[in-house]
C-alpha positions as CSV (number, residue, x, y, z in Angstrom):
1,X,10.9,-28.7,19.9
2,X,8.4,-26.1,19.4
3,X,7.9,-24.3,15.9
4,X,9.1,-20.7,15.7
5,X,6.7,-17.9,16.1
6,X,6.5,-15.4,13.4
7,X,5.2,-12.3,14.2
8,X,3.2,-10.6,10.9
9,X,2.6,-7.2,12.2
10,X,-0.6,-4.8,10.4
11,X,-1.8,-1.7,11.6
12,X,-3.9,-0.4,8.2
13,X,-5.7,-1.4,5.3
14,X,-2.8,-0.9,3.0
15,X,-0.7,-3.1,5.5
16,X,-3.4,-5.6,5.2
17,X,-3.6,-5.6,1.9
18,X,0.5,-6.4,1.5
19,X,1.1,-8.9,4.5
20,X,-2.0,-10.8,3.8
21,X,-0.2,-13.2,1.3
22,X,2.7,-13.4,3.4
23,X,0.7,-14.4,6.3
24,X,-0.7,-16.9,3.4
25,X,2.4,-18.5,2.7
26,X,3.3,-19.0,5.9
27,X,0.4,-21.1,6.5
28,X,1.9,-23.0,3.8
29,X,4.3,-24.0,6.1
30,X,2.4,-24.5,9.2
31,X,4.6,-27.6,9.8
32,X,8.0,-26.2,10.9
33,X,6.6,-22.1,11.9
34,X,3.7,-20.6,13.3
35,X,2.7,-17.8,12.1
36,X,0.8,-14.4,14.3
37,X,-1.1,-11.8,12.4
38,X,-0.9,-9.0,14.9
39,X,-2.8,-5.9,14.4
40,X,-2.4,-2.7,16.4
41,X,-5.8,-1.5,14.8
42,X,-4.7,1.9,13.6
43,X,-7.9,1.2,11.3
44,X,-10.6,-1.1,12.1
45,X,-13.5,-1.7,9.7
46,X,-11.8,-1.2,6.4
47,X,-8.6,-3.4,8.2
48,X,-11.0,-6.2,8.8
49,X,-13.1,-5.8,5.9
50,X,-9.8,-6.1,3.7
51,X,-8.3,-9.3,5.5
52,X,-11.5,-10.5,5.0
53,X,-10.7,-10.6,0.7
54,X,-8.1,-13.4,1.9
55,X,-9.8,-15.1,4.3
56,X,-7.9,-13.9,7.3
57,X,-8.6,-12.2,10.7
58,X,-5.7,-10.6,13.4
59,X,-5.0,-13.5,16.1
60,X,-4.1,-10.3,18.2
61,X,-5.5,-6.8,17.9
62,X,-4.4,-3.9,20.3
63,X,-7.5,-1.6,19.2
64,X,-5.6,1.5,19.9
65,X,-7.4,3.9,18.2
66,X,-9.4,6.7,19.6
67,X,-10.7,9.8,18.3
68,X,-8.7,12.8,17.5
69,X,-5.4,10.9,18.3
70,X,-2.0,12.6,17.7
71,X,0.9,10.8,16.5
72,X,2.3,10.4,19.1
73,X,-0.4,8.8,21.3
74,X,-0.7,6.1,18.5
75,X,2.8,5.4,18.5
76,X,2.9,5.2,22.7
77,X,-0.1,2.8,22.5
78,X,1.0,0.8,19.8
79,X,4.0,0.7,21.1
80,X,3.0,-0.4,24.6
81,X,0.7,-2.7,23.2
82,X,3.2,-4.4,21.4
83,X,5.5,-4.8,23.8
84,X,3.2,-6.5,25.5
85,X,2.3,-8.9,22.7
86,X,6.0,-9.9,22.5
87,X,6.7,-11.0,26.0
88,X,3.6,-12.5,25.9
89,X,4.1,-14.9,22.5
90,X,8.1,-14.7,22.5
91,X,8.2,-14.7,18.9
92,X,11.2,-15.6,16.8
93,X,10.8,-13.3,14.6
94,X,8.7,-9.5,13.5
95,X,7.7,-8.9,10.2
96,X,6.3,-5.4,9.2
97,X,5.2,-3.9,6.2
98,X,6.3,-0.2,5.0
99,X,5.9,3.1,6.1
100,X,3.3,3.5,8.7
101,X,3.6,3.9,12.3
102,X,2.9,0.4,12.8
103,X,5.9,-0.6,11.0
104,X,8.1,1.9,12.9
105,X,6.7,0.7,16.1
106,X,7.1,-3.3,15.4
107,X,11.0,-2.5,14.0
108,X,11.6,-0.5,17.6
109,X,9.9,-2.9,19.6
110,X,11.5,-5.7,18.0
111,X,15.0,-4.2,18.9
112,X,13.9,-3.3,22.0
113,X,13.5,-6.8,22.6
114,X,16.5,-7.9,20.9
115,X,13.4,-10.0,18.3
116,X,15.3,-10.3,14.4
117,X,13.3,-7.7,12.5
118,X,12.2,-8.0,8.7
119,X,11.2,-5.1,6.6
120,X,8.8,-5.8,4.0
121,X,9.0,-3.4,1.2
122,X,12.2,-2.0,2.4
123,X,14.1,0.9,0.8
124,X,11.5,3.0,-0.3
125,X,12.9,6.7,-0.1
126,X,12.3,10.4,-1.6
127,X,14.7,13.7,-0.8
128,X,13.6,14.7,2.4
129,X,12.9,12.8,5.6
130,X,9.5,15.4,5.9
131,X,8.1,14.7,2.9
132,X,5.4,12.3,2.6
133,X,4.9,12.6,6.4
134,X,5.3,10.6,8.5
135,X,5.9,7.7,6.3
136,X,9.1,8.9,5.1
137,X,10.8,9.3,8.7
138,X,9.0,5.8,9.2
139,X,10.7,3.8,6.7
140,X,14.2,5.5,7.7
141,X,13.2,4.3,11.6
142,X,12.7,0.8,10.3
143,X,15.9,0.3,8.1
144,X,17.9,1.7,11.0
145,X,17.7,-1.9,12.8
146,X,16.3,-4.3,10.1
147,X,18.1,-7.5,9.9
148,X,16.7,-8.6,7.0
149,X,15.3,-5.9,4.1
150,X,12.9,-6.9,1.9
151,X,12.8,-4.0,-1.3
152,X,10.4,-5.1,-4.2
153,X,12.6,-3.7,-6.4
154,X,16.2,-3.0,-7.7
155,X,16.1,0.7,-7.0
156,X,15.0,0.6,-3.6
157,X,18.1,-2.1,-2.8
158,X,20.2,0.9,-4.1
159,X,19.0,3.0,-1.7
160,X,19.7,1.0,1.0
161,X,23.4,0.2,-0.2
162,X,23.7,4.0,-0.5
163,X,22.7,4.0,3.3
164,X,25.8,1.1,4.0
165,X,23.5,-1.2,4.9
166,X,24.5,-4.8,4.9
167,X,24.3,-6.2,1.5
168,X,24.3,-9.5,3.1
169,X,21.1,-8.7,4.8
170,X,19.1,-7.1,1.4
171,X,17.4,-9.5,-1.1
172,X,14.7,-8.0,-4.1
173,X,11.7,-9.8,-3.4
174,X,9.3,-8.1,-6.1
175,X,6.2,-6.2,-4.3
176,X,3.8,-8.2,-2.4
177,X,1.1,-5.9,-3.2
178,X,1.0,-7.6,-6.8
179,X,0.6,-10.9,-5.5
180,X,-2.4,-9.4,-3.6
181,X,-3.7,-7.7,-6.6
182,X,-3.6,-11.2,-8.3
183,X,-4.6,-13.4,-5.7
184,X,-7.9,-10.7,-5.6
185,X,-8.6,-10.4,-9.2
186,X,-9.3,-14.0,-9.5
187,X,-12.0,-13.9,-7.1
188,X,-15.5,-13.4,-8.3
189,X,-16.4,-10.6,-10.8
190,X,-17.8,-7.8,-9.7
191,X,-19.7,-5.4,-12.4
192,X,-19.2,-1.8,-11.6
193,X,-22.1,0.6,-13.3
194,X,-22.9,-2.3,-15.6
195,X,-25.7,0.7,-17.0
196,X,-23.0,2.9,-17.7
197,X,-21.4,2.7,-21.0
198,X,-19.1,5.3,-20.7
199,X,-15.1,5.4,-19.2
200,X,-15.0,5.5,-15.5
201,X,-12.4,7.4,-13.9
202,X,-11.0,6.4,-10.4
203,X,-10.5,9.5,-7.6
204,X,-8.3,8.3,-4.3
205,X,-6.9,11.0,-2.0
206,X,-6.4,10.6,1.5
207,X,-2.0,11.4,2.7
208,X,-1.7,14.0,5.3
209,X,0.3,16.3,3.1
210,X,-2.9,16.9,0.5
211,X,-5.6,17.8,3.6
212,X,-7.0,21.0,2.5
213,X,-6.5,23.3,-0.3
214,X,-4.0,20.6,-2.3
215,X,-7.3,18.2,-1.8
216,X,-10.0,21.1,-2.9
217,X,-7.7,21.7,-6.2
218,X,-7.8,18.3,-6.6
219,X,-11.6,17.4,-6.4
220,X,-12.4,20.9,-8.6
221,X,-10.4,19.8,-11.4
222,X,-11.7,15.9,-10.9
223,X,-14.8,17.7,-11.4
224,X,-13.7,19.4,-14.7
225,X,-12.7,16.5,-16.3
226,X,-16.5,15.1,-15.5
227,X,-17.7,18.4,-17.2
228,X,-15.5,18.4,-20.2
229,X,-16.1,14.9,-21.5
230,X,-19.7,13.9,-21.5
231,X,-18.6,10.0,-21.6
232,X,-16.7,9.8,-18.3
233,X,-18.1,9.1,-14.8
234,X,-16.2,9.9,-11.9
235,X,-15.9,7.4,-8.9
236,X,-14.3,8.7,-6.0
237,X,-13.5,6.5,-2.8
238,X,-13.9,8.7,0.0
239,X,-11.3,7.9,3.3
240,X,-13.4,7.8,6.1
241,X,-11.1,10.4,7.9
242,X,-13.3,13.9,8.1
243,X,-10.4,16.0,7.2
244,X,-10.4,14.2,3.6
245,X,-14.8,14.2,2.8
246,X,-15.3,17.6,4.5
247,X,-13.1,18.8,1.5
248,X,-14.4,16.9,-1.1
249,X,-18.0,16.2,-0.5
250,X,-19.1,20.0,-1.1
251,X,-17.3,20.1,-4.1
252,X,-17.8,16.7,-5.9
253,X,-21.8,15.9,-4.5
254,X,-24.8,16.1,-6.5
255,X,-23.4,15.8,-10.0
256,X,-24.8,12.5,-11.4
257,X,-21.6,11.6,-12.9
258,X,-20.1,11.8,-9.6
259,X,-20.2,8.7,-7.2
260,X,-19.1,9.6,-3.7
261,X,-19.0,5.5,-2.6
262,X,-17.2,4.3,0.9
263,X,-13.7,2.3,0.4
264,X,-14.8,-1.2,-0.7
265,X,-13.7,-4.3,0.4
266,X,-10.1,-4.9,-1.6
267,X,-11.8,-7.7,-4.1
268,X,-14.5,-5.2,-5.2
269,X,-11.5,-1.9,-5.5
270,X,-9.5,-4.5,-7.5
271,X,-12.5,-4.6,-9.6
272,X,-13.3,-1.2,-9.7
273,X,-10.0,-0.6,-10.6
274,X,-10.4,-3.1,-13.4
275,X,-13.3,-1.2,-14.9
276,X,-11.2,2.6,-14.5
277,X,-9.7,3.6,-17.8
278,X,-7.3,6.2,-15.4
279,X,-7.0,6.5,-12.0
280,X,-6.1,9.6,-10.2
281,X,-4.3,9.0,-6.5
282,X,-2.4,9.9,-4.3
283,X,-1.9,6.2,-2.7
284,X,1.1,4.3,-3.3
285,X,-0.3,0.8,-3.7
286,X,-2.6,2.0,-6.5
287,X,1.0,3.2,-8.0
288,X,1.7,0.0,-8.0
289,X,-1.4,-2.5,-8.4
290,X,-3.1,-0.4,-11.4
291,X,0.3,-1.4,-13.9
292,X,-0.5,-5.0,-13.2
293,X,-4.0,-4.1,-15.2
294,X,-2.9,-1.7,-17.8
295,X,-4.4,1.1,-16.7
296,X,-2.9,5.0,-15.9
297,X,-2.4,6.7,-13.3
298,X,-1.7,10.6,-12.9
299,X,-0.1,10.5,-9.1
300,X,-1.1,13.3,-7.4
301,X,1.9,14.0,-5.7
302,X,5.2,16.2,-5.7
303,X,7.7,13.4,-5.2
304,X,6.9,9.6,-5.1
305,X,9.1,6.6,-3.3
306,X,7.9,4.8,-6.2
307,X,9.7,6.2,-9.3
308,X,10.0,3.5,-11.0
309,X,6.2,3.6,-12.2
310,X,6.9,7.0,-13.5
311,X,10.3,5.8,-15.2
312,X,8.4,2.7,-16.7
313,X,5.8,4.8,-17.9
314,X,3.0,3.4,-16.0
315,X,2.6,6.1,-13.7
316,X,3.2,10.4,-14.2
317,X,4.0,12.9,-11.5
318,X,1.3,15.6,-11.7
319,X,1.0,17.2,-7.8
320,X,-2.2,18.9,-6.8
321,X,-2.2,21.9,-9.4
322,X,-5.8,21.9,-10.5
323,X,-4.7,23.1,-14.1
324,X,-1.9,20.4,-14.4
325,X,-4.2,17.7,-13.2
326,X,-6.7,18.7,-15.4
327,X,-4.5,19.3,-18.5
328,X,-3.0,16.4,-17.9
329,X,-5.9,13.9,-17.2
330,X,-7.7,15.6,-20.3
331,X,-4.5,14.6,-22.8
332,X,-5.0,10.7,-21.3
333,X,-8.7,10.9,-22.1
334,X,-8.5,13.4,-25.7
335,X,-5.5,11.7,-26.8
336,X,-5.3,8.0,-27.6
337,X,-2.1,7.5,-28.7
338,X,-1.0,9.6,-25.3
339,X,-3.3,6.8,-23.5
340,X,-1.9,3.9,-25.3
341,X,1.7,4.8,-24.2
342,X,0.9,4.7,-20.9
343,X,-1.3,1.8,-20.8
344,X,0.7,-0.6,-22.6
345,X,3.7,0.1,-20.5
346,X,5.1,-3.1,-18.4
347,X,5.0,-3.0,-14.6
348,X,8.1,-2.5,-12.8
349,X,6.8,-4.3,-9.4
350,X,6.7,-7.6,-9.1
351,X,5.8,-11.5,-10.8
352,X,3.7,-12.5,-7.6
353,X,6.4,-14.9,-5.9
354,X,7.3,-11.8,-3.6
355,X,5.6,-13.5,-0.5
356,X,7.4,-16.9,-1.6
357,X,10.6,-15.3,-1.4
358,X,9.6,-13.2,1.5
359,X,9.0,-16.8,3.4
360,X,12.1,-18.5,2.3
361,X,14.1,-15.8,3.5
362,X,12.6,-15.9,7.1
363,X,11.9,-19.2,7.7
364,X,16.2,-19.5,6.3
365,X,17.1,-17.1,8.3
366,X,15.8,-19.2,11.5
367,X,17.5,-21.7,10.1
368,X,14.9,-23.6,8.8
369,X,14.8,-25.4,5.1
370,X,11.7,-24.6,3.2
371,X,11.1,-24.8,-0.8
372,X,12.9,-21.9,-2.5
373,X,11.7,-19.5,-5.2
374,X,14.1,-17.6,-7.7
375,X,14.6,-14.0,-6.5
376,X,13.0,-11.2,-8.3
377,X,15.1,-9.7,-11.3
């Protein structure tokens, strides 16, 4: 009898990042499944160089990007493209990851193809289906057919029992992310600035929603937190889309407490991360892999599908006001009993048995016996 096919479907770094411990534990149990990382190569570089942290590479990538490509023409070719990849493999089952258009596309296809669907990191919601865009219409797309959801955490199960989902067909895993974090930070060290001996503050922007003058308040007041405290060095990541370092470069170059570096490898941002004493982002992973290190970070967003970072205390709500950014990242820095709160507040996300659980669940649902983990509390 031939082992069940699993698909494990990535379309981004972030999406790397998250499934790559999955795909991990699956090889685990190489025995009784086979597991497919399938990418649909909505990035490329940073994708691979990311996968590359754990050892992996895509068995399958569609390479669907071209330049300038709407929406909808990744969706159509990603969607096409994975079609194609199921009739080809005839998996047993589609995992994806989040809120991107790679997830939406692998949950559609999957019912189009009558395939059993899992979404990872399931439940994630804010007020309105426009706002973060896409992502949020995504992740709506993706419950609509999921037969199993995956939510890292309590609150996002709620969400989908408000929705009449299946309770039957929901199970907290904790965030996969953290065991990606972890599985990272115990590879080699890597010494960011080791001639600095000053604080190093992390800069991330990239979401659709912050292109333009939300992203130009940002960088000017990144760049007045550099001017006000003469001990802090900025390190900003810059996305390799235009829209984001066309706004940014102009403002935050030739300063030399300013470093304008590419996205590294995910071992080496782990690290970086390590050496930040506050990180400024709009990304949700970093919401969620900077608590697992202690360290801040002012979310530079109106509303977050992540709240309970802010409601832990390891994350704060600050938009893209320059003056509220800037007030607000100069209290964290000026005032240490303000820092402390923050930093010593326990993460919400996960205990880094998420992909554990995440396999049981499948490999169960296919009706086969593997060894089980304890779900997330």
């Amino acid at each position: 009898m031939s082992k069940p096919i699993v698909f494990c479907v990535i379309g981004t770094r972030p999406e790397a990042i998250k499934v790559a411990p999955v795909m991990l534990e699956f090889q685990k149990f190489s025995d009784v499944c086979q597991p497919m990382l399938i990418s649909t190569g909505q990035h490329k570089e940073i994708l691979y160089r990311s996968l590359e942290t754990f050892g992996l590479k895509p068995d399958e990538d569609l390479e669907i990007m071209q330049h300038g490509s709407s929406l909808a023409q990744v969706t159509s070719r990603a969607l096409e493209g994975l079609d194609s990849l199921i009739v080809k493999h005839n998996p047993a089952f589609v995992l994806g990851q989040g809120d991107t258009t790679t997830a939406m596309v692998a949950a559609m296809d999957a019912f189009y193809r009558n395939v059993p669907f899992g979404h990872i990191e399931a439940g994630l919601r804010t007020e309105t289906v426009r706002n973060p865009f896409p992502e949020e219409y995504n992740r709506r797309v993706c419950a609509v057919s999921a037969d199993l959801h995956l939510p890292p955490t309590d609150w996002s199960r709620d969400n989908l029992l408000k929705e009449n989902r299946d309770p039957s067909t929901i199970f907290v895993t904790g965030n996969t992310g953290i065991d990606a974090v972890l599985l990272a930070a115990e590879q080699k060290d890597q010494p960011w600035y080791p001639e600095f001996t000053g604080r190093v503050v992390l800069l991330t922007t990239h979401r659709r929603e912050n292109w333009g003058e939300p992203q130009r308040q940002i960088a000017t007041a990144a760049k007045r937190l550099v001017e006000a405290f003469p001990d802090i060095m900025l390190v900003a990541a810059l996305h390799p889309n235009p829209m984001v370092r066309d706004v940014l470069v102009p403002i935050l170059g030739g300063n030399d407490r300013i470093k304008l570096i590419e996205p590294p490898e995910y071992s080496l941002f782990v690290k970086l991360m390590q050496r930040s004493v506050l990180i400024l982002s709009d990304s949700g992973g970093v919401q969620e892999e900077a608590p697992a290190f202690g360290i801040p970070v002012l979310v530079l967003r109106d509303t977050t599908e992540r709240p309970e970072g802010v409601t832990a205390g390891t994350a704060k709500l600050v938009g893209t006001d320059e003056e509220r950014i800037f007030q607000e990242g100069s209290r964290l820095l000026g005032d240490e009993t303000a820092y402390k709160a923050m930093a010593n507040a326990v993460s919400p996300y996960g205990d880094g048995k998420a992909s554990e659980r995440v396999r049981f669940l499948v490999l169960k649902a296919l009706g086969v016996t593997t060894q089980e983990v304890k779900m997330w509390e």
